[in-house]
C-alpha positions as CSV (number, residue, x, y, z in Angstrom):
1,X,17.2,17.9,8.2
2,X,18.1,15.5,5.5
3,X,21.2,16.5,3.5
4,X,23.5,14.6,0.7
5,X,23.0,11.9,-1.9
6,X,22.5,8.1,-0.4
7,X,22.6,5.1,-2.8
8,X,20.7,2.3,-2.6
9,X,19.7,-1.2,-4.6
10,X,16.0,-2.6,-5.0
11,X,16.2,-5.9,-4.0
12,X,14.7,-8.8,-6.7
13,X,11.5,-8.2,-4.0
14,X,10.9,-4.7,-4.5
15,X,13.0,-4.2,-1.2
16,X,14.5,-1.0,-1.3
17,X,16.9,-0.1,1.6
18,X,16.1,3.5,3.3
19,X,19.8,5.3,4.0
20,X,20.2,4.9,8.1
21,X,20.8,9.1,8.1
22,X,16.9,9.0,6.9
23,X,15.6,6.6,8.8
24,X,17.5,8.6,11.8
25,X,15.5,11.7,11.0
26,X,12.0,9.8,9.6
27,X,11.7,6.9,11.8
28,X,10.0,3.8,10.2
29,X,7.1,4.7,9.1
30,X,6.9,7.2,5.8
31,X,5.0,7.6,2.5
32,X,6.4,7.1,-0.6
33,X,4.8,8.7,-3.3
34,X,5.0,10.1,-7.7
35,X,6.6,13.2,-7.6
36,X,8.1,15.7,-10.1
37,X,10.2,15.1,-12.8
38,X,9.5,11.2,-12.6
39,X,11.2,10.7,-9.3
40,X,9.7,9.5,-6.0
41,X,9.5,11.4,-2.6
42,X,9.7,9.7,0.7
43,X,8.5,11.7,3.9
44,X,8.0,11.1,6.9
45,X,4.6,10.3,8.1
46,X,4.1,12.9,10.8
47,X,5.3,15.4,8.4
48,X,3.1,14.4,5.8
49,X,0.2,16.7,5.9
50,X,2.1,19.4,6.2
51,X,4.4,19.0,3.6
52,X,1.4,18.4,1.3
53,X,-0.2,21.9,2.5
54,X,3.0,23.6,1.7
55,X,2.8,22.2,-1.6
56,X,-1.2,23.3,-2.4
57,X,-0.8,26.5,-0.9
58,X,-2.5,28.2,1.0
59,X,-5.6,28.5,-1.0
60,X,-8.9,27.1,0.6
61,X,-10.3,26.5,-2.6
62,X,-10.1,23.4,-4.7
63,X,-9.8,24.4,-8.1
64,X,-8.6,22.5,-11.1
65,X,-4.8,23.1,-10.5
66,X,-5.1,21.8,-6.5
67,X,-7.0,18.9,-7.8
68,X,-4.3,17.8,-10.2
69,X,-2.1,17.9,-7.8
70,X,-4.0,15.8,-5.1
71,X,-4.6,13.4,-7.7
72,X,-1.0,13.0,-8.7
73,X,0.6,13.2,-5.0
74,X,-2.2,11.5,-3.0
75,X,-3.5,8.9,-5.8
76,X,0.1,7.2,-5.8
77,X,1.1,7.7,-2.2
78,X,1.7,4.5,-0.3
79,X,2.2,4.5,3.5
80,X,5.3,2.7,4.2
81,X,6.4,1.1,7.9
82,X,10.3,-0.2,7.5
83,X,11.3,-3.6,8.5
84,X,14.2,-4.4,10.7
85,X,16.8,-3.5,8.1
86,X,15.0,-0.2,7.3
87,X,13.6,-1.9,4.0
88,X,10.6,-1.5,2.0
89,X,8.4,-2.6,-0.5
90,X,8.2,-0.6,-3.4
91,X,5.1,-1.0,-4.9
92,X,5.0,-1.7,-9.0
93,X,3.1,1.4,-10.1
94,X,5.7,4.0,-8.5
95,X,8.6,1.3,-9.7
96,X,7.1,2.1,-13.6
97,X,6.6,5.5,-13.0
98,X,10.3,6.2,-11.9
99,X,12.0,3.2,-13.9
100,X,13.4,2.3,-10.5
101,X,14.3,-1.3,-10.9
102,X,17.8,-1.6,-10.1
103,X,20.2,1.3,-8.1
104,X,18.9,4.3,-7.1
105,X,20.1,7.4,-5.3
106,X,18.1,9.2,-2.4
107,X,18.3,12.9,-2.5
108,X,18.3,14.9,0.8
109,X,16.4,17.9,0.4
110,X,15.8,19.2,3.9
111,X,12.3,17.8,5.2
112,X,11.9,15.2,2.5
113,X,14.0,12.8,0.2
114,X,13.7,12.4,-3.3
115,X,14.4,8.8,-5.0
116,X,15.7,8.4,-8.7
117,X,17.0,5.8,-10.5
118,X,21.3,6.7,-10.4
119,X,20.8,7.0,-14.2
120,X,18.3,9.3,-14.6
121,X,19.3,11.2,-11.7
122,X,22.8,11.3,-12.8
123,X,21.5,13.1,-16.0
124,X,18.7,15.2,-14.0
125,X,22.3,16.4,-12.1
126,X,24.2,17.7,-15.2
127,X,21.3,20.0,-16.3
128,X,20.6,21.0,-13.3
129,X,24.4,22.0,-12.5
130,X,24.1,24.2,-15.9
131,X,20.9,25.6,-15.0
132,X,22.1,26.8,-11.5
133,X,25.2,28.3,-13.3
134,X,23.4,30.5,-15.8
135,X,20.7,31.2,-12.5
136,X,23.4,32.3,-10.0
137,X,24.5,34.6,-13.6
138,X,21.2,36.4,-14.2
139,X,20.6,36.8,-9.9
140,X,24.0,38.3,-9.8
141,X,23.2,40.5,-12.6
142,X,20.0,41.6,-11.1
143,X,21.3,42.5,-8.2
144,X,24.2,44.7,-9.6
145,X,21.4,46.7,-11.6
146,X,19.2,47.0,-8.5
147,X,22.0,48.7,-6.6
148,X,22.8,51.0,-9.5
149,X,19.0,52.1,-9.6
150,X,19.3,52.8,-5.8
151,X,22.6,54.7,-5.3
């Protein structure tokens, strides 16, 4: 399970350094793809087909909402193999899309890794931090009112 925050620098090649803790738990071959928020996500390439089932749910059907999301995760995926330093290329389309192009932090997040540019992410982590405070609030809240209701 990947855990933590992990920086890293793109190289002036569009070499980008996978955190040994990832590689560890990946191995060296993974895809790198868009993902939410205008980050990347790096899993590992046995996981992969899973991990993209999880995320269409469990619908057989392709409607519109399960084709938008095929064509945004699988239209800019890119399978990646590491070479002996645990580098990368990061190709140019997901480098525009995230406005990776200097030092970027890798996200753990269990069974995948999320890549941001330190900048944006470092902003992405200061809402997020307020959002979770007023979340934990209103869950709190909730669950004090369904205890009333049931004693």
């Amino acid at each position: 399970m990947i855990i933590g925050q992990y920086k890293s620098k793109l190289t002036d090649k569009n070499r980008l350094a996978v955190p040994k803790k990832i590689r560890d738990e990946f191995g060296t071959e993974m895809i790198v793809a868009r993902w939410y928020e205008k980050c990347l996500v790096l899993v590992s390439k046995v996981y992969w087909e899973s991990f993209v089932k999880r995320i269409r749910g469990r619908s057989g059907l392709v409607i519109e909402p399960v084709r938008d999301i095929e064509r945004f995760i699988y239209g800019s995926a890119y399978d990646v193999v590491l070479d002996n330093q645990g580098r990368f290329i990061l190709p140019e389309i997901l480098m525009s899309y995230s406005n990776i192009y200097s030092e970027v932090v890798f996200v753990g997040l269990g069974d995948r890794s999320e890549i941001w540019d330190i900048a944006e992410w470092e902003k992405f982590e200061k809402d997020i931090e307020d959002k979770a405070n007023k979340a934990i609030e209103v869950i709190a809240k909730s669950e004090v009112i369904g205890k009333d209701k049931s004693g």
